[in-house]
N, C-alpha and C positions, 0 to 999 in steps of 0.2 A: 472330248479332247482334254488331256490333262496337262493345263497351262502353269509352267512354275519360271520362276524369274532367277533373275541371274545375283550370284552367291554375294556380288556389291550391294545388292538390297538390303542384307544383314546389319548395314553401316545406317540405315535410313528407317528403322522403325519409326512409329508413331513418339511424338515428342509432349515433353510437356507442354509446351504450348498449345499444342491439340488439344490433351487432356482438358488444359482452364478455357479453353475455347467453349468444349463442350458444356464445363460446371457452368462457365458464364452463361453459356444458352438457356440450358437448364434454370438455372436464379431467374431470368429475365421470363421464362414462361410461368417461373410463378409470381410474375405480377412486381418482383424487386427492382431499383432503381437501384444500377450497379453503375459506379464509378471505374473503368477501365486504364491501369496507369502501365500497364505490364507493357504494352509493346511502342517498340518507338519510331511508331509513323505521325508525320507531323498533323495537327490539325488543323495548321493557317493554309491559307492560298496562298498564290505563288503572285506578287506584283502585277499589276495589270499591265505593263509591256509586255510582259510574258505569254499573259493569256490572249493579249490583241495581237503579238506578233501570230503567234499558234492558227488562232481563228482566219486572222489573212491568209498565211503562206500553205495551207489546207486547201483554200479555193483556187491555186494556182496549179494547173494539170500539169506542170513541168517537176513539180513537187517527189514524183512517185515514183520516179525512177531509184536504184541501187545508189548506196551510198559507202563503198566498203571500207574507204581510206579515209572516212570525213572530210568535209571539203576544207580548203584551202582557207576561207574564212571564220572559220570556227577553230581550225588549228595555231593561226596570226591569233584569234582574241586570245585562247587560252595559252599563249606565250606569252603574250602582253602582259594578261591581267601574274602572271607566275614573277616575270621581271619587275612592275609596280608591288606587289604585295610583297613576295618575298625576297628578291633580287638574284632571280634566277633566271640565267639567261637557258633558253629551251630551244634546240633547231628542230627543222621541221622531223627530223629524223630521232628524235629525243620524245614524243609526244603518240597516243596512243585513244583513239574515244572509242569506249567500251558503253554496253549496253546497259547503266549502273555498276557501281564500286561489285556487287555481288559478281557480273560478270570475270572481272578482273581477279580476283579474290581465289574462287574456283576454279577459274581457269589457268592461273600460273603453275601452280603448283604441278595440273598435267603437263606442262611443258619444257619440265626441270628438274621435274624430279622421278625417279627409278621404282618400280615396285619395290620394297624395301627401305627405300633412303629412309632416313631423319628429317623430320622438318619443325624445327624452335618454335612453337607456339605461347602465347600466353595464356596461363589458367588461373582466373577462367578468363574465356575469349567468346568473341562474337562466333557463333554454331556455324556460322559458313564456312571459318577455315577449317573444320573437322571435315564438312563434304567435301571441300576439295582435296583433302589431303587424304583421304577413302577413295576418292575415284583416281587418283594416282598411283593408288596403292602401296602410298609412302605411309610410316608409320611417325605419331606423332611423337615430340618428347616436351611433355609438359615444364613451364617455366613457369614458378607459383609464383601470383601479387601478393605480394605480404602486407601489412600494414603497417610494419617495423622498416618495409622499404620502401614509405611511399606509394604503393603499389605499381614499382618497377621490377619489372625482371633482372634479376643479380643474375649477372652474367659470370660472375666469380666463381660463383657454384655450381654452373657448367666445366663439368668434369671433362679433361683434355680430348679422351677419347670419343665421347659423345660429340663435341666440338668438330675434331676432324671428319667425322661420318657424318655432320649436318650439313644437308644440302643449301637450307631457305629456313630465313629466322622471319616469322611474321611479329612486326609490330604494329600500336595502334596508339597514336596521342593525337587526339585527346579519347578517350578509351571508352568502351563498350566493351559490359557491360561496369567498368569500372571509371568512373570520368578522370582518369589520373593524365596527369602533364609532362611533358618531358622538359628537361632544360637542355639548352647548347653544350653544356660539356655532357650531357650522358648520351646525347646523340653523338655526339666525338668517343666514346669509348665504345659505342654499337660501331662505328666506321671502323677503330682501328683492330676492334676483333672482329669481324666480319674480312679484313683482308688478312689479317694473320691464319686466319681457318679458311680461306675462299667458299665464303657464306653470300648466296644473295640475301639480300634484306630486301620484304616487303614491308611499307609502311602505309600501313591503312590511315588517311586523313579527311575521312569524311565526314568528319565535325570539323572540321578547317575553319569555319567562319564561327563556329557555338561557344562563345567564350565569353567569360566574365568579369568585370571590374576594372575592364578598359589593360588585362593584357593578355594578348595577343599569342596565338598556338604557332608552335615556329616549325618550318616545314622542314624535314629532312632531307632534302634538295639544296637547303641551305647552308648545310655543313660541306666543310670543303673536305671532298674526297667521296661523298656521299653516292655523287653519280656513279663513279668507279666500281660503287656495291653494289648499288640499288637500282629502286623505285617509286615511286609516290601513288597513291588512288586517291585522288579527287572526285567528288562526289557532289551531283547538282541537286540531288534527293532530300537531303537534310539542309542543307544552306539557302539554298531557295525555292525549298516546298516543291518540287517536282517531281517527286517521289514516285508516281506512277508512270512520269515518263523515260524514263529509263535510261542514263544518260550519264556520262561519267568520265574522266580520262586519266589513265596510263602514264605516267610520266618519269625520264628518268635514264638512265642506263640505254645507251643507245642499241648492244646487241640482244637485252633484253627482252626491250620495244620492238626492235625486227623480229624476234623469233616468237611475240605472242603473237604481230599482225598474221605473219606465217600460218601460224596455226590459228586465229581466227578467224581466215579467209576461205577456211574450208568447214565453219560452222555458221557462220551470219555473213548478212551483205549491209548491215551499217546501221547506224539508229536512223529513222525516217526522216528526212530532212527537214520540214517544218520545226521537229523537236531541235536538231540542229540550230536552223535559225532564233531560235529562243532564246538556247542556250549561250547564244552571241551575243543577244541585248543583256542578259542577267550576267556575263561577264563585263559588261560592259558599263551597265547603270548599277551595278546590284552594289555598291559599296554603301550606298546612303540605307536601303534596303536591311543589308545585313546586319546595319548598325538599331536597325528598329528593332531586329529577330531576336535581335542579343539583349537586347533592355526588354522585349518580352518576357522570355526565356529566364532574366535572371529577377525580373521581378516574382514569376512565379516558384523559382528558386528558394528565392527568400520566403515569402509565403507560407510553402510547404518544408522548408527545415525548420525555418522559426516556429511554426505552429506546431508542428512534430516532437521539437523540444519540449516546447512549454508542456505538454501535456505529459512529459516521461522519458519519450521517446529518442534518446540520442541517439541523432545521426550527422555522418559529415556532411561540409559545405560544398558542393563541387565548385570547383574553380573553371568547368568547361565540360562541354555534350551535354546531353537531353534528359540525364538521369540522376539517381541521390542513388547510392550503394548504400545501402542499409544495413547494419548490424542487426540481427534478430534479438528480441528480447532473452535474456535466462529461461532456459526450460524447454526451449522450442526447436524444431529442426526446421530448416528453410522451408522444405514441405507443407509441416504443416499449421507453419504461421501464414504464408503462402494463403492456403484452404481456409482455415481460420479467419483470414481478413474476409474473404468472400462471401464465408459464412455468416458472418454476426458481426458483418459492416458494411457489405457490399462493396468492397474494394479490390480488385483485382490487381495483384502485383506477378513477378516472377521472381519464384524461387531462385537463389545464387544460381546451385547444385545442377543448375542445367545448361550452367557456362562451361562447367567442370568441378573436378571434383574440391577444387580450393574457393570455387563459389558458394560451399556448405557456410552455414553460419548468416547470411547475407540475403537479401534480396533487392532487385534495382525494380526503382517507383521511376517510369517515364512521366518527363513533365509537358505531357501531350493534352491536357485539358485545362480549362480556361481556371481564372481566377478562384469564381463561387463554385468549381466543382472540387476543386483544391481543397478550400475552407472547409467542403461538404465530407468529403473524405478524410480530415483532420477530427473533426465532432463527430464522426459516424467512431472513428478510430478510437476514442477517448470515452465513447457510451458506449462500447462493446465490451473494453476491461481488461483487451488483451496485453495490456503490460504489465501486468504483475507477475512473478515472478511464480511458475511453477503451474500458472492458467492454464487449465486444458477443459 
């Protein structure tokens, strides 16, 4: 039988993450202790109400039925905690729990956008919004982070006619794979060009809680006018370590939110309700929580730039997310400084160049390991040699 797949496959080769998946395997069977910073899944647990709720509401057989709409008490917290944190009031009809931010991500784009259309991305961007804007079979139009702008997209340089032909601008503060911030007025100038071109804006915010130095990521839900555009993806994966359980909400733009549920109601029947009940108490309690995450987080922050300096290596401070955006030293392509750490340091990062083609130059260090593996990967970096200038 000659089994061949369908011509959307083209869009989903093997990635580089596979690739260093497999180098990494490879190093670890010969015997290396390799420091993995590339990918950005957390490595704490998740609060123990979290996990004692989970553990009870498992054993209750009422548990297991469908859950399509989320229930009634997970959509009250997650409006709550929206009106306390950022002062946005949410009806029930405004509010959306998705299967993780990934679900939301991928899934919009099919819902809105045309084989053909435009859809504003950031480059380089988290790799999900490429999948989803390949299986809509919209095309993308890259918006370069520059370094000269902060690493925001200038919207000025979106040219009038591309403007008009865009369907959905996706954005991300606090950024992946670039930890960049937004302010109140550059969320006011996405608002007022998004209604001048009738552009939905996605705003990716699942670093919501990953912030540093005591200020605070401002949700774009916040901006008045914003619902009018948009919508928000909050994410329970990054903020409160739940990351495997799958779990997320939609928020924002009322006809928006009807027309994912629409269309997610003929894909999934809900996130399992235990993980539901969870996610109740982590909106619930998780402020003291969050506030542990973030002095984690920025202590190891500090750590690994400072220590990255001192040895050569300048790189920026992030001010918020998981990650350090790295300049590549002189002489090297993201590739294969990339290879190079792995090789003659055992440190695993990810190349810019596989956010997009404006990630060349760059790699992002996840600050997913603990203190001494940090240090360890700093010394490993500094006896290996690779910053001088022209090292190969």
């Amino acid at each position: 039988m000659n089994i061949t797949v369908s011509d959307r496959m083209s869009f989903f080769q093997p990635s580089i993450f596979s690739e260093l998946a497999s180098y990494k395997q490879q190093k670890l069977a010969e015997g290396a202790f390799i420091i993995d910073l590339s990918i950005g899944s957390p490595d704490l647990a998740p609060p123990s109400y979290i996990t004692e709720t989970l553990a009870e509401e498992v054993m209750k057989p009422g548990q297991y039925g469908y859950a399509i709409t989320g229930t009634n008490d997970l959509n009250d917290a997650f409006s709550s905690f929206y009106k306390k944190k950022y002062q946005v009031a949410l009806n029930p009809e405004e509010v959306l729990h998705v299967m993780g931010s990934h679900d939301g991500l991928v899934h919009l784009p099919m819902v809105f956008a045309n084989p053909g259309d435009l859809i504003l991305v950031p480059d380089p961007g988290y790799v999900g919004y490429a999948a989803g804007i390949a299986l809509a079979g919209a095309k993308p139009y890259l918006m370069p982070l520059k370094k000269e702008n902060d690493f925001l997209p200038d919207l000025s340089a979106i040219p009038d006619h591309i403007a008009k032909l865009a369907k959905i601008m996706i954005l991300n503060f606090p950024g992946n794979p670039v930890p960049a911030i937004a302010s109140k007025e550059y969320f006011e100038e996405v608002v007022a060009f998004a209604k001048k071109h009738n552009i939905i804006v996605l705003h990716d915010f699942v670093y919501s809680e990953v912030y540093f130095d005591g200020k605070e990521s401002i949700s774009f839900l916040s901006i008045d006018g914003a619902k009018d555009v948009g919508v928000e993806l909050f994410s329970f994966s990054k903020n409160y370590n739940m990351a495997g359980s799958r779990i997320g909400y939609l928020a924002g733009n009322k006809k928006i939110i009807q027309a994912m549920y629409q269309f997610k109601s003929n894909l999934d029947y809900g996130v399992f309700l235990p993980i539901q009940k969870a996610a109740i108490q982590a909106l619930k309690k998780g402020e003291e929580y969050s506030e542990t995450i973030r002095k984690i987080y920025q202590e190891r922050r500090d750590i690994l730039v400072n220590g990255l300096n001192e040895i050569g290596w300048e790189v920026m401070n992030p001010k918020a997310g998981m990650f350090v955006w790295a300049e590549v030293p002189r002489g090297w392509t993201s590739i294969e400084f990339a290879y190079a750490l792995i090789e003659r340091a055992n440190v695993v990062v990810t190349p810019g160049n596989a956010f997009g083609p404006n990630g060349e130059g760059y790699v992002r260090i996840a600050l997913v390991q603990d203190i001494d593996k940090l240090k360890m990967a700093i010394s490993n970096i500094e006896k290996a040699g690779l910053l001088q200038v022209g090292v190969v």
